[in-house]
PASEBA-1860 file (N, C-alpha, C; in nm, 3 decimals):
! residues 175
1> XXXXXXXX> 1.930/1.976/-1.168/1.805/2.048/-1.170/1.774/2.091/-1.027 ~ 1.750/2.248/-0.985/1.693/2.274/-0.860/1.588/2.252/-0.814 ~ 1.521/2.231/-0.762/1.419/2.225/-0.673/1.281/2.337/-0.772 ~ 1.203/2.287/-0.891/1.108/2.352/-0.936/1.002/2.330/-0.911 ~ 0.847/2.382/-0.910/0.736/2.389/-0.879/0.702/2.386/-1.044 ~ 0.564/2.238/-1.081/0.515/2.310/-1.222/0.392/2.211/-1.176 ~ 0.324/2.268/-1.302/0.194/2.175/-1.303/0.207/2.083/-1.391 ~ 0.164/1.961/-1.378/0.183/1.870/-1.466/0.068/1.853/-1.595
9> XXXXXXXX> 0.067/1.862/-1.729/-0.015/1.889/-1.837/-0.091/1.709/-1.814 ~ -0.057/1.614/-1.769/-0.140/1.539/-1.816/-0.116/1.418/-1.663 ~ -0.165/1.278/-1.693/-0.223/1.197/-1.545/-0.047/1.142/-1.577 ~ 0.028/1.131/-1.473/0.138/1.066/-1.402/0.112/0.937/-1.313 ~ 0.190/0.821/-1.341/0.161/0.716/-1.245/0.352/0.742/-1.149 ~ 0.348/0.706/-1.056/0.436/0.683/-0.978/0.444/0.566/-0.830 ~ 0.533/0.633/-0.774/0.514/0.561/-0.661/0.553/0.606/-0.507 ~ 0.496/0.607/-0.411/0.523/0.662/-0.284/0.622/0.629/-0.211
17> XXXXXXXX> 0.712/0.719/-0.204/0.828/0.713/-0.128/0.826/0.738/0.022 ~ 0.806/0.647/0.115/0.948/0.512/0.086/0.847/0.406/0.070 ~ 0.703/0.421/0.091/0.642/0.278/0.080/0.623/0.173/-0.023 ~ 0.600/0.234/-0.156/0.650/0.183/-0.263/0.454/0.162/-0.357 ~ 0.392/0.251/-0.256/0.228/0.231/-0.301/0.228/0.312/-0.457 ~ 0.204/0.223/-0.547/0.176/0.337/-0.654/0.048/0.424/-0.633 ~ 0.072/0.517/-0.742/-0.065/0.627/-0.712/-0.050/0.720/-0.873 ~ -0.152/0.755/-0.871/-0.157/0.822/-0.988/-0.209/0.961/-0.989
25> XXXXXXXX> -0.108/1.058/-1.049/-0.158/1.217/-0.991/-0.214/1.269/-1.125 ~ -0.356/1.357/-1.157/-0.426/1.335/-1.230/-0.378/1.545/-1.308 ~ -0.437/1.502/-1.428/-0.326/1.659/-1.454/-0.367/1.781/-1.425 ~ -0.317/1.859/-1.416/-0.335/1.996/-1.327/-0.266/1.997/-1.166 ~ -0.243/1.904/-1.136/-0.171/1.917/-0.986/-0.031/1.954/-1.018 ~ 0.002/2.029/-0.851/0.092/2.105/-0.832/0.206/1.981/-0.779 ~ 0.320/1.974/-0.871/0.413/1.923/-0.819/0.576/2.007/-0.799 ~ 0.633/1.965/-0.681/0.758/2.038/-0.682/0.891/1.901/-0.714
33> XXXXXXXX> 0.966/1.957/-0.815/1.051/1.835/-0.855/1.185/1.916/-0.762 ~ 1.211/1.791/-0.669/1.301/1.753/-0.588/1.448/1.710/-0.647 ~ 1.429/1.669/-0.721/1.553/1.547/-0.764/1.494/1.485/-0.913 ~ 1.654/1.500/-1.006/1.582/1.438/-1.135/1.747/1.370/-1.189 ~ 1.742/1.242/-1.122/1.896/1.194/-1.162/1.870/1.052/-1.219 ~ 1.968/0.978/-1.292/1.902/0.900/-1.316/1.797/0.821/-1.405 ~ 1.766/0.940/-1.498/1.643/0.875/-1.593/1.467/0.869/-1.458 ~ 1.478/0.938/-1.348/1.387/0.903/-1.228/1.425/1.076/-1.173
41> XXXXXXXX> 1.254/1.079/-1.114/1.239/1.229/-1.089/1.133/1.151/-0.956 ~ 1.236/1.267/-0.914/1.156/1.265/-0.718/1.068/1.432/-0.679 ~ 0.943/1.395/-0.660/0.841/1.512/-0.680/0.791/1.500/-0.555 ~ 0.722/1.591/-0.482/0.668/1.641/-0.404/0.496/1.699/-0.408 ~ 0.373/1.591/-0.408/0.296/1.660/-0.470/0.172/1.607/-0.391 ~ 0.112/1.703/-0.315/-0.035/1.682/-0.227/0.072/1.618/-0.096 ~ 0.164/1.702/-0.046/0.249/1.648/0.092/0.333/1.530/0.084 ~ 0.332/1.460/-0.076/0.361/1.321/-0.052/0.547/1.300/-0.118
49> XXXXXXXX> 0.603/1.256/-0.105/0.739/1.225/-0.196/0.691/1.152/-0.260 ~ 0.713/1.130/-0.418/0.689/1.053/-0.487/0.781/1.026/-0.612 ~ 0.809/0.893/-0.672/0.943/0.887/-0.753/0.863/0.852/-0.908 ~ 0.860/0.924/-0.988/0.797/0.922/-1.129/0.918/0.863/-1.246 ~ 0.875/0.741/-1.312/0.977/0.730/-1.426/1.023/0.838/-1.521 ~ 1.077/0.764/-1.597/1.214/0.817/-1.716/1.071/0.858/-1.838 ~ 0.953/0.727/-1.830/0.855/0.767/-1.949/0.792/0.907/-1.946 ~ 0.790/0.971/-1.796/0.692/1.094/-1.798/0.816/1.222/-1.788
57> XXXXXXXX> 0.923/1.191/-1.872/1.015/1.314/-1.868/0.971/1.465/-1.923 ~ 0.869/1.377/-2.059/0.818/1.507/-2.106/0.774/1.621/-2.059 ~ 0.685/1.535/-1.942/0.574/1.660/-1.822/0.650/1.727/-1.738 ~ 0.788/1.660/-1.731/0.887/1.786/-1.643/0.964/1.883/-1.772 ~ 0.964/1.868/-1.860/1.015/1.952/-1.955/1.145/1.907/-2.031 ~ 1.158/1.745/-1.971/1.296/1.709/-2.044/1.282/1.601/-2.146 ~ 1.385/1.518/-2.166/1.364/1.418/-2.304/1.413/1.304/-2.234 ~ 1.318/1.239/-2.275/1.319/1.066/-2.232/1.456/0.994/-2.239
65> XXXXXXXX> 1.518/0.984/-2.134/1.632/0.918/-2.152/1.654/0.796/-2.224 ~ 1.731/0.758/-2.371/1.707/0.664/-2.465/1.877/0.610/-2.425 ~ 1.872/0.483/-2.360/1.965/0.398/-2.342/2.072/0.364/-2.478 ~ 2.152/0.348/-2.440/2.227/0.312/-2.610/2.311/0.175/-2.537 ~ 2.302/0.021/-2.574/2.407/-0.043/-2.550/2.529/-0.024/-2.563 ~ 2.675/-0.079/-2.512/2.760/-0.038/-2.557/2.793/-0.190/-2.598 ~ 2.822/-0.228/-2.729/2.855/-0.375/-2.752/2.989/-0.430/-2.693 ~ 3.066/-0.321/-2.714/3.227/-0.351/-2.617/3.203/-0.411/-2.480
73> XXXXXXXX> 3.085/-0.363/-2.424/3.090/-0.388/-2.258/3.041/-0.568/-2.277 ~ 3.086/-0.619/-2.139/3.022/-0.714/-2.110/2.871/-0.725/-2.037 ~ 2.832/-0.810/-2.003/2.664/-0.806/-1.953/2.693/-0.756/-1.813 ~ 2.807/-0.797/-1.728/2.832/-0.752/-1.608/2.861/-0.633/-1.616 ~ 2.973/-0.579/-1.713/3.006/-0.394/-1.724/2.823/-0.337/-1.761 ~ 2.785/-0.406/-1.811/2.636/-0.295/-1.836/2.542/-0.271/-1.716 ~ 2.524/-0.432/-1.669/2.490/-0.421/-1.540/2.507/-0.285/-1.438 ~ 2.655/-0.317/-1.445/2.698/-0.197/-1.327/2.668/-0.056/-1.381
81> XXXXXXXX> 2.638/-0.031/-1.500/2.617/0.078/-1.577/2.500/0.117/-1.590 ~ 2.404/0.010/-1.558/2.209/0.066/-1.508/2.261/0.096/-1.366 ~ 2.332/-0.016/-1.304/2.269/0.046/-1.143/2.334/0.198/-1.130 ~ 2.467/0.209/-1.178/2.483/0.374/-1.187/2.381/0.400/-1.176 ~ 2.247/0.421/-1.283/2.177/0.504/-1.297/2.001/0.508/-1.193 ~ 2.059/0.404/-1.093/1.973/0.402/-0.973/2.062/0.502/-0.891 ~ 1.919/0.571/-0.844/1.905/0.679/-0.704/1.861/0.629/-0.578 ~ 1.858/0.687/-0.469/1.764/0.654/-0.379/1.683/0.809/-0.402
89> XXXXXXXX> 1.594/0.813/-0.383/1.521/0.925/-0.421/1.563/1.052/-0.324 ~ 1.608/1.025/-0.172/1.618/1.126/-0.119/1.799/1.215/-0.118 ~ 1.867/1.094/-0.189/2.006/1.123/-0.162/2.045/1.120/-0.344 ~ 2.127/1.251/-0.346/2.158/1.287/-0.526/2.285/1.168/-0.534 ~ 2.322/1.052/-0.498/2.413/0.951/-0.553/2.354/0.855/-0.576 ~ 2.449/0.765/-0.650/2.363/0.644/-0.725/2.440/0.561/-0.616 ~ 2.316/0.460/-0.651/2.319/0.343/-0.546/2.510/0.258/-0.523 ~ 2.545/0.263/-0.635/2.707/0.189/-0.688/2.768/0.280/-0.562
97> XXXXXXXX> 2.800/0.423/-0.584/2.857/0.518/-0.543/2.836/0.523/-0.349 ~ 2.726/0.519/-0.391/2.719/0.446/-0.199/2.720/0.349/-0.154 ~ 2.809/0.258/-0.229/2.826/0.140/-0.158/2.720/0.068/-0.091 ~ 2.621/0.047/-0.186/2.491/-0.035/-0.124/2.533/-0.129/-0.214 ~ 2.599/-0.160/-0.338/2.570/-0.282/-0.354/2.707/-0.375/-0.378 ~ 2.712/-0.499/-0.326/2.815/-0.567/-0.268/2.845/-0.664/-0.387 ~ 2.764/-0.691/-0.499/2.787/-0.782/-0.601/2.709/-0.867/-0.681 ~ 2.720/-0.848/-0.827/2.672/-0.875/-0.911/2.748/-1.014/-0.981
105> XXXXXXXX> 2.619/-1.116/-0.988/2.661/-1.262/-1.124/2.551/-1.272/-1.163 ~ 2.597/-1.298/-1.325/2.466/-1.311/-1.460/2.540/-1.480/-1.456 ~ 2.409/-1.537/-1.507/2.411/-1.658/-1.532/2.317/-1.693/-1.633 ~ 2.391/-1.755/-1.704/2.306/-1.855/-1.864/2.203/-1.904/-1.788 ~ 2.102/-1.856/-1.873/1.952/-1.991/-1.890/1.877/-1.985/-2.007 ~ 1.794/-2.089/-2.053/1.781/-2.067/-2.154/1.724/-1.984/-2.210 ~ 1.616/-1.920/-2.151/1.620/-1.714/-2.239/1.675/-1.612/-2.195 ~ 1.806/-1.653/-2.177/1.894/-1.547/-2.133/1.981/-1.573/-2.049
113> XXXXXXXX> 1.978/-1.406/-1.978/2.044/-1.437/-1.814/1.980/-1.397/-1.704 ~ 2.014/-1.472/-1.619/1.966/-1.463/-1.493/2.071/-1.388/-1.380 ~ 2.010/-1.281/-1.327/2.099/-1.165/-1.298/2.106/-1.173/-1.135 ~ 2.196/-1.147/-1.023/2.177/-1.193/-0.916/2.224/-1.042/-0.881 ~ 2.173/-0.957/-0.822/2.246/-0.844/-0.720/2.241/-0.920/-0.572 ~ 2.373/-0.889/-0.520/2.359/-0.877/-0.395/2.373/-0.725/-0.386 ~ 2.258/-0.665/-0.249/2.295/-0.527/-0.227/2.248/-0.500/-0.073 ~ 2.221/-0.427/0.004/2.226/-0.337/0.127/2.160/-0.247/0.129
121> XXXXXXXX> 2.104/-0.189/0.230/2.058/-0.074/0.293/2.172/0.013/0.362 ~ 2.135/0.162/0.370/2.226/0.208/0.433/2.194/0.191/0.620 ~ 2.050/0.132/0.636/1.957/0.036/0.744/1.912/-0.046/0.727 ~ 1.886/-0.145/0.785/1.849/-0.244/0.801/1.647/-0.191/0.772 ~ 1.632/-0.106/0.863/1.481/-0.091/0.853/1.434/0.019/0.733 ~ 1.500/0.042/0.636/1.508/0.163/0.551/1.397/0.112/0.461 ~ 1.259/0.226/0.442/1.163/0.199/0.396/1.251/0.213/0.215 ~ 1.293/0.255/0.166/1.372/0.260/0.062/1.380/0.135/-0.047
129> XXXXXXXX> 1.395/0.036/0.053/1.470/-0.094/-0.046/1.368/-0.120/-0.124 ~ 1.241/-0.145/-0.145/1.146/-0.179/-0.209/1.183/-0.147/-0.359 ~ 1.176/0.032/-0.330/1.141/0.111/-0.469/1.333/0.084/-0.512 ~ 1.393/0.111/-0.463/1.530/0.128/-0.524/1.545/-0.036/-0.591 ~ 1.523/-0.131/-0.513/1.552/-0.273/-0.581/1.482/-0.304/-0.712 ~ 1.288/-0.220/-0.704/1.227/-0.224/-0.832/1.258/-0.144/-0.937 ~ 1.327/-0.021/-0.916/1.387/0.049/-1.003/1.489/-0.044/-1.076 ~ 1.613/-0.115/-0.999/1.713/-0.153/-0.995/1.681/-0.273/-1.118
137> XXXXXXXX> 1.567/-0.351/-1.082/1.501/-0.471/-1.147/1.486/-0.423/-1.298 ~ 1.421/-0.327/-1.312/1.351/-0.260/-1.388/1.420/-0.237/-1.538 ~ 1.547/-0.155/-1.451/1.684/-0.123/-1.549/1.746/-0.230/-1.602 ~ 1.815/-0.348/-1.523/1.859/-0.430/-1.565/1.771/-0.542/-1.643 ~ 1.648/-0.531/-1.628/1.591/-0.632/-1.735/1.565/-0.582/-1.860 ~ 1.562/-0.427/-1.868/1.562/-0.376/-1.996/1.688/-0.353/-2.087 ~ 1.776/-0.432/-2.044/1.928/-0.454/-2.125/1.884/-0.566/-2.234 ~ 1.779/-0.653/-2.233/1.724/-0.706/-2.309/1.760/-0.866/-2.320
145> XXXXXXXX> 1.844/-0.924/-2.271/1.968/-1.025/-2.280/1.963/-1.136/-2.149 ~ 1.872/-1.016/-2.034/1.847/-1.068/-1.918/1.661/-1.111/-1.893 ~ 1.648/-1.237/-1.842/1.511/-1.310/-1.849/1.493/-1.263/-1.716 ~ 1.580/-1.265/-1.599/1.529/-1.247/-1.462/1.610/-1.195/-1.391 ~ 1.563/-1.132/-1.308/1.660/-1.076/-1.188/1.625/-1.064/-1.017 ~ 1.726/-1.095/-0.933/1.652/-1.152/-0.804/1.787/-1.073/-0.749 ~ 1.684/-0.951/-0.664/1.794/-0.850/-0.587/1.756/-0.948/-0.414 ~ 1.894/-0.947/-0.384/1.912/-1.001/-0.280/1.944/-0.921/-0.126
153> XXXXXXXX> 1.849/-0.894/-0.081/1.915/-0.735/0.059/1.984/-0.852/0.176 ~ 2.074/-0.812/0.177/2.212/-0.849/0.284/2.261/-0.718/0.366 ~ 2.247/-0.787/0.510/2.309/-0.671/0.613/2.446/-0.718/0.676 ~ 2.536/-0.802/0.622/2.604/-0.858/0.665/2.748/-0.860/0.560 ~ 2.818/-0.776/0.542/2.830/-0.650/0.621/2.798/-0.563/0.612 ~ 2.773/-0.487/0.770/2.682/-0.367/0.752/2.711/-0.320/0.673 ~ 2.598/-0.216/0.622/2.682/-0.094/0.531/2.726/0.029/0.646 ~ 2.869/0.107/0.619/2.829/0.231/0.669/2.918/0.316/0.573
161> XXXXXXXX> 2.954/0.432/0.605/3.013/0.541/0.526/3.156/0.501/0.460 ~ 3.230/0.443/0.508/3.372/0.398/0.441/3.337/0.299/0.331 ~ 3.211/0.252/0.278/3.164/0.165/0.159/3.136/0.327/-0.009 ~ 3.091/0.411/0.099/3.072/0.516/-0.037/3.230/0.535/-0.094 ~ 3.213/0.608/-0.221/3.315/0.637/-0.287/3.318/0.781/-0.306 ~ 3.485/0.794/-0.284/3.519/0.972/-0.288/3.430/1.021/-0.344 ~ 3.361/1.043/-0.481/3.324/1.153/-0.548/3.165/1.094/-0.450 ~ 3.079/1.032/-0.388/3.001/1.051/-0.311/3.001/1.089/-0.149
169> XXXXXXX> 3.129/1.064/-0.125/3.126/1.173/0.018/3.150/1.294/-0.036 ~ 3.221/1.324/-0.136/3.286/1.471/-0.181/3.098/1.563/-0.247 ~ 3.011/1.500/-0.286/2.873/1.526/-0.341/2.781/1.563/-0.188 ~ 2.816/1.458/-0.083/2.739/1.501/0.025/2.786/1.551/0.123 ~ 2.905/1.637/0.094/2.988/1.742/0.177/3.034/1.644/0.304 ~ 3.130/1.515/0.278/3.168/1.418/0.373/3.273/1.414/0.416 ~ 3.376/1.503/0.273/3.538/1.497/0.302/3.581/1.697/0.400
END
Protein backbone atom coordinates (compact mmCIF):
# COMPACT_ATOMS: atom_id res chain seq x y z
CA UNK A 1 0.00 0.00 0.00
CA UNK A 2 1.45 3.61 -0.91
CA UNK A 3 1.50 6.26 1.14
CA UNK A 4 -2.61 7.43 1.17
CA UNK A 5 -4.33 10.39 2.77
CA UNK A 6 -8.19 9.50 4.01
CA UNK A 7 -10.41 10.51 6.61
CA UNK A 8 -11.24 8.18 9.04
CA UNK A 9 -15.38 7.46 9.28
CA UNK A 10 -15.29 6.72 12.92
CA UNK A 11 -12.96 7.18 16.67
CA UNK A 12 -9.53 4.97 16.25
CA UNK A 13 -7.51 4.03 19.38
CA UNK A 14 -3.74 3.58 18.72
CA UNK A 15 -0.54 4.30 19.87
CA UNK A 16 2.37 6.89 19.54
CA UNK A 17 5.26 6.01 17.84
CA UNK A 18 8.02 5.47 19.30
CA UNK A 19 6.66 6.33 22.80
CA UNK A 20 4.12 3.86 23.06
CA UNK A 21 1.33 6.67 24.66
CA UNK A 22 -1.99 5.50 23.46
CA UNK A 23 -4.34 8.16 22.07
CA UNK A 24 -7.43 8.13 20.42
CA UNK A 25 -8.17 10.01 17.03
CA UNK A 26 -11.83 10.99 16.97
CA UNK A 27 -13.64 10.61 13.36
CA UNK A 28 -13.28 13.02 10.71
CA UNK A 29 -9.47 13.51 11.11
CA UNK A 30 -7.08 13.55 8.44
CA UNK A 31 -4.83 10.62 8.44
CA UNK A 32 -1.98 9.69 5.98
CA UNK A 33 -1.35 5.77 6.00
CA UNK A 34 2.36 5.25 5.89
CA UNK A 35 2.74 1.59 6.15
CA UNK A 36 0.12 -1.27 6.38
CA UNK A 37 2.11 -4.68 6.89
CA UNK A 38 1.44 -7.01 9.14
CA UNK A 39 -2.21 -7.01 10.20
CA UNK A 40 -0.77 -3.08 11.78
CA UNK A 41 -1.08 0.26 9.92
CA UNK A 42 1.37 3.11 10.59
CA UNK A 43 -0.55 6.61 10.08
CA UNK A 44 0.46 9.96 10.25
CA UNK A 45 -2.21 12.13 11.81
CA UNK A 46 -2.16 15.83 13.62
CA UNK A 47 2.07 15.61 13.01
CA UNK A 48 2.13 12.47 15.04
CA UNK A 49 3.28 8.68 13.79
CA UNK A 50 0.97 6.51 15.06
CA UNK A 51 0.57 2.50 14.83
CA UNK A 52 -3.35 1.48 14.66
CA UNK A 53 -4.37 -2.34 14.97
CA UNK A 54 -5.52 -5.16 12.62
CA UNK A 55 -9.34 -4.36 14.45
CA UNK A 56 -9.64 -0.83 12.68
CA UNK A 57 -8.77 -2.32 9.10
CA UNK A 58 -12.14 -1.45 8.04
CA UNK A 59 -11.52 2.54 8.36
CA UNK A 60 -8.53 2.10 6.03
CA UNK A 61 -10.61 0.26 3.49
CA UNK A 62 -9.30 -3.28 4.06
CA UNK A 63 -10.48 -6.63 5.82
CA UNK A 64 -9.53 -7.61 9.17
CA UNK A 65 -6.84 -9.94 9.03
CA UNK A 66 -8.48 -13.46 10.36
CA UNK A 67 -5.55 -15.74 11.55
CA UNK A 68 -6.07 -19.43 10.59
CA UNK A 69 -3.93 -21.99 12.85
CA UNK A 70 -2.00 -24.34 11.06
CA UNK A 71 -2.42 -27.71 13.18
CA UNK A 72 0.73 -29.29 11.36
CA UNK A 73 2.91 -26.50 12.90
CA UNK A 74 4.30 -26.77 16.26
CA UNK A 75 3.70 -23.94 19.04
CA UNK A 76 7.33 -22.81 18.29
CA UNK A 77 6.74 -22.90 14.19
CA UNK A 78 3.56 -20.62 14.98
CA UNK A 79 5.34 -18.56 17.23
CA UNK A 80 7.83 -17.64 14.62
CA UNK A 81 4.87 -17.21 12.27
CA UNK A 82 3.14 -14.17 14.48
CA UNK A 83 6.44 -12.57 14.93
CA UNK A 84 6.71 -12.66 10.99
CA UNK A 85 3.87 -10.64 11.21
CA UNK A 86 5.50 -7.92 13.59
CA UNK A 87 6.78 -4.59 11.96
CA UNK A 88 8.64 -1.91 13.36
CA UNK A 89 6.44 0.76 12.17
CA UNK A 90 9.06 2.83 10.44
CA UNK A 91 10.91 -0.01 8.49
CA UNK A 92 8.55 -2.31 5.78
CA UNK A 93 10.38 -5.78 7.37
CA UNK A 94 9.27 -7.92 9.98
CA UNK A 95 11.00 -8.04 13.05
CA UNK A 96 12.33 -12.17 12.25
CA UNK A 97 13.76 -10.75 8.91
CA UNK A 98 15.87 -8.21 10.74
CA UNK A 99 17.36 -10.15 12.90
CA UNK A 100 16.05 -8.58 16.09
CA UNK A 101 15.09 -11.62 17.47
CA UNK A 102 17.68 -14.12 18.84
CA UNK A 103 15.23 -16.89 20.31
CA UNK A 104 12.25 -18.35 21.20
CA UNK A 105 11.17 -21.36 24.24
CA UNK A 106 7.45 -22.23 25.11
CA UNK A 107 7.18 -23.96 28.24
CA UNK A 108 4.28 -26.11 29.94
CA UNK A 109 2.30 -24.58 32.80
CA UNK A 110 -0.65 -25.33 33.88
CA UNK A 111 -2.88 -23.05 31.52
CA UNK A 112 -0.77 -23.45 28.91
CA UNK A 113 2.44 -22.08 27.71
CA UNK A 114 4.64 -19.85 28.82
CA UNK A 115 6.42 -18.18 25.90
CA UNK A 116 9.98 -16.64 26.35
CA UNK A 117 11.33 -14.28 23.32
CA UNK A 118 14.64 -13.32 23.55
CA UNK A 119 15.00 -10.25 21.12
CA UNK A 120 17.11 -6.85 20.37
CA UNK A 121 17.02 -3.52 19.19
CA UNK A 122 18.59 -2.47 16.17
CA UNK A 123 19.88 0.27 19.44
CA UNK A 124 20.23 -0.03 22.46
CA UNK A 125 18.29 3.43 23.04
CA UNK A 126 15.56 2.75 20.27
CA UNK A 127 12.29 4.32 21.41
CA UNK A 128 10.68 1.31 19.35
CA UNK A 129 11.00 -1.66 21.74
CA UNK A 130 8.01 -0.87 23.81
CA UNK A 131 5.37 -0.93 20.94
CA UNK A 132 7.10 -3.73 18.80
CA UNK A 133 7.48 -6.14 22.05
CA UNK A 134 3.54 -5.19 22.84
CA UNK A 135 2.57 -5.91 19.45
CA UNK A 136 4.84 -9.00 19.59
CA UNK A 137 3.00 -10.00 23.13
CA UNK A 138 -0.17 -9.37 21.68
CA UNK A 139 0.18 -11.85 18.62
CA UNK A 140 1.59 -14.57 20.38
CA UNK A 141 -0.93 -14.75 23.16
CA UNK A 142 -3.65 -14.81 20.70
CA UNK A 143 -2.49 -18.36 19.37
CA UNK A 144 -4.66 -19.28 22.26
CA UNK A 145 -2.47 -22.27 23.84
CA UNK A 146 -0.17 -19.59 25.36
CA UNK A 147 -1.08 -18.14 29.19
CA UNK A 148 2.02 -15.74 29.16
CA UNK A 149 4.65 -14.21 27.47
CA UNK A 150 7.84 -12.32 28.75
CA UNK A 151 9.84 -10.56 25.79
CA UNK A 152 13.25 -10.31 26.98
CA UNK A 153 15.52 -7.10 25.20
CA UNK A 154 19.22 -8.32 25.08
CA UNK A 155 22.09 -6.22 23.58
CA UNK A 156 24.51 -8.78 23.81
CA UNK A 157 25.07 -9.52 20.85
CA UNK A 158 24.77 -6.42 19.35
CA UNK A 159 22.51 -6.37 16.67
CA UNK A 160 23.86 -4.99 13.37
CA UNK A 161 23.20 -5.53 9.59
CA UNK A 162 24.80 -9.09 8.92
CA UNK A 163 21.77 -10.45 11.51
CA UNK A 164 19.05 -9.27 8.65
CA UNK A 165 18.19 -11.74 6.04
CA UNK A 166 18.73 -11.48 2.16
CA UNK A 167 15.21 -10.80 1.17
CA UNK A 168 15.47 -7.79 3.99
CA UNK A 169 18.61 -6.15 2.83
CA UNK A 170 17.38 -6.91 -0.81
CA UNK A 171 13.66 -4.84 0.50
CA UNK A 172 15.89 -1.97 1.94
CA UNK A 173 18.08 -1.59 -1.12
CA UNK A 174 21.26 -3.21 1.08
CA UNK A 175 22.65 -5.69 -1.52
Amino acid sequence: MSEQKIKINREIKGVIVPFGNEVILPPDTEVVITQALGGSYTVIANGEMIRVGNEYADVFGQTNVVKQNDANKTLIERIWDELRTCYDPEIPVNIVDLGLIYGVEANAVENGHEVMVKMTLTAPGCGMGPVIAAEAEHKILSLGDVAKVIIDFVFDPPWDRSRMSEQARLELGMM
